[in-house]
N, C-alpha and C positions, 0 to 999 in steps of 0.2 A: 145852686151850683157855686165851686167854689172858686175865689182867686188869689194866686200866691201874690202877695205882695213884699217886698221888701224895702222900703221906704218911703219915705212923705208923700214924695210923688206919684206913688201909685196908691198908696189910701185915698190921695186927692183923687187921681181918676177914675176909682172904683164909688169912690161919693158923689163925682159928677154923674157915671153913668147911675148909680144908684137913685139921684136926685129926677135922674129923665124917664127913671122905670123901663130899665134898659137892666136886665140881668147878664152881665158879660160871662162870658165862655174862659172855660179853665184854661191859663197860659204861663208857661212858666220860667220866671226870669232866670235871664245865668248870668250876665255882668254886662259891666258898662266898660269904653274902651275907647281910649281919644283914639280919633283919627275917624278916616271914613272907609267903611264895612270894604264896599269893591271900586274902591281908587286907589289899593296899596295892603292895609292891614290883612284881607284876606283874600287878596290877589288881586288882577284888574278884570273886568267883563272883557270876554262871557266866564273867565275862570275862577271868577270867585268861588271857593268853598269856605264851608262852616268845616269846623275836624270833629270829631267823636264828642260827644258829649255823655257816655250809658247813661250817668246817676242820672240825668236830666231829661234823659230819652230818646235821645240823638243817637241812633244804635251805630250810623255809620258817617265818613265823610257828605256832607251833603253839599250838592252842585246850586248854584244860582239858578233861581227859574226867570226873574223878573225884579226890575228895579223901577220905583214908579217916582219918578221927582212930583212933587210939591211946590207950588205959589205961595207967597205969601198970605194970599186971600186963602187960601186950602183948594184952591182949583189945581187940580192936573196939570203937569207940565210933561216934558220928556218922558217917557218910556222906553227903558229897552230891555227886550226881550235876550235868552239865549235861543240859536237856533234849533237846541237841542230840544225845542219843547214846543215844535211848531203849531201844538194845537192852543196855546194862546194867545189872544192877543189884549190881554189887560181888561176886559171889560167883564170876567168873571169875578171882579172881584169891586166891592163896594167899600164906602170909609163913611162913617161918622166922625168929625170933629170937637173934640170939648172946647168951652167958650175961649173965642178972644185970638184961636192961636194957640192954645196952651201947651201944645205938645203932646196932648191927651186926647183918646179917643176907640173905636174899636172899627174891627176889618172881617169884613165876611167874602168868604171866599165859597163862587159857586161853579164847581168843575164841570166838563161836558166830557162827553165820553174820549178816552185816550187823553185829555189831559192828568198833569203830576197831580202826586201827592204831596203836602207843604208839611216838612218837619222842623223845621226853622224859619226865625222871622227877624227884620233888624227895623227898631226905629231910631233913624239918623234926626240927629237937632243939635246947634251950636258945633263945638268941634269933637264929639264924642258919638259911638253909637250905642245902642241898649240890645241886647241880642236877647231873645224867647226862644225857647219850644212849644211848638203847638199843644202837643198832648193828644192830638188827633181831631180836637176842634177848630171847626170851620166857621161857624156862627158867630157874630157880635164877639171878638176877641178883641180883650182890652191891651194897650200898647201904649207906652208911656217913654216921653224922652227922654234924654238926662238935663240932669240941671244944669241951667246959666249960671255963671261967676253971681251974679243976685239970687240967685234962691231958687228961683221957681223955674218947671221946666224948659225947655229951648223948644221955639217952636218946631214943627216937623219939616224939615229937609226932605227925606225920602224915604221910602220903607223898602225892603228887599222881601224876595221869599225864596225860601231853600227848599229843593227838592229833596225824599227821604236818602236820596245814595245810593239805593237800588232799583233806580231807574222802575219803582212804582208807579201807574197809570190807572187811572180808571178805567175798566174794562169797556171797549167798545161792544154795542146792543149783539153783534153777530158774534163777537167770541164769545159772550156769554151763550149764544143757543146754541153751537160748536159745544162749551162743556158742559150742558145740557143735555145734548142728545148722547154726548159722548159717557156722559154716567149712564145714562138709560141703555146704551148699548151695553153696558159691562154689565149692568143688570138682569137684562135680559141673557145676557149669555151664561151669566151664575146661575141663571134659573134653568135655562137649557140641559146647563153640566150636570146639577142636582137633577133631573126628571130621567 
């Protein structure tokens, strides 16, 4: 599998997660951006959007689902959800950290039914954030901060996730057997017309 990289910093987290035999999930970076994601540069919660990205894969405006602050230690702090997504509440989603802090690491996100789809993703560190597209992977995605006035990345603040913009969901178990029975019925009735 493969990952876009474009800079030190993410050859570094692609070697750390390389070095743990962790094969990270395709993600792909679009720029880095002082300031922070949804306190201002791309609105304030719950209205943060990401805007169009095509080349990138962003086909639409995409709304904030979830912003998860960060400890120093890499523990959990703050969460806040929008209400527009009430089937989460942060615990679908897992983080691996590279050593020390580093800013480096990956995020697996695991949806339940009627939860969003994630097309964008932000890793906040220092006073800049790093904004991805998913690519449609969910698994061990690698995510890398921007660098510190010293070199090396900032540690991780916060991550954001963006929803696709068209209000995508994973289908709940009972609409799927609704468009289940409802093909079988068209089917059956194609075969009625034909006999």
């Amino acid at each position: 599998m493969r990952i876009h990289v474009f800079s030190m910093k993410g050859i570094a987290a692609a070697f750390v997660l390389a070095a743990a035999g962790i094969a990270p999930a395709q993600a792909a970076y679009i720029s880095t951006t002082e300031g922070n994601d949804c306190s201002g540069v791309l609105g304030k919660f719950p209205n943060c959007v990401v805007a169009a990205v095509p080349a990138k894969g962003i086909e639409n405006d995409t709304p904030i689902i979830i912003k998860i602050d960060f400890n120093v230690d890499g523990s959990r702090g703050e969460t806040e959800i929008n209400s527009a997504y009430s089937s989460i509440d942060g615990s679908e989603f897992s983080f691996v950290f590279g050593p020390g802090g580093s800013g480096t690491g990956f995020w697996t996100y695991t949806p339940g039914a009627g939860d969003p789809a994630i097309t964008a993703f932000v890793a906040k560190g220092g006073s800049a954030f790093n904004l991805f597209s998913t690519e449609g992977d969910y698994t061990d995605v690698a995510y890398f901060t921007p660098n510190n006035p010293s070199g090396g990345p900032a540690g991780l603040s916060h991550m954001s996730f963006y929803n696709s913009g068209d209000d995508y969901r994973v289908p709940e178990p009972g609409t799927l057997a609704l468009l289940g029975l409802g093909l079988l019925g068209i089917g059956a009735a194609r075969r009625r017309k034909a006999t």
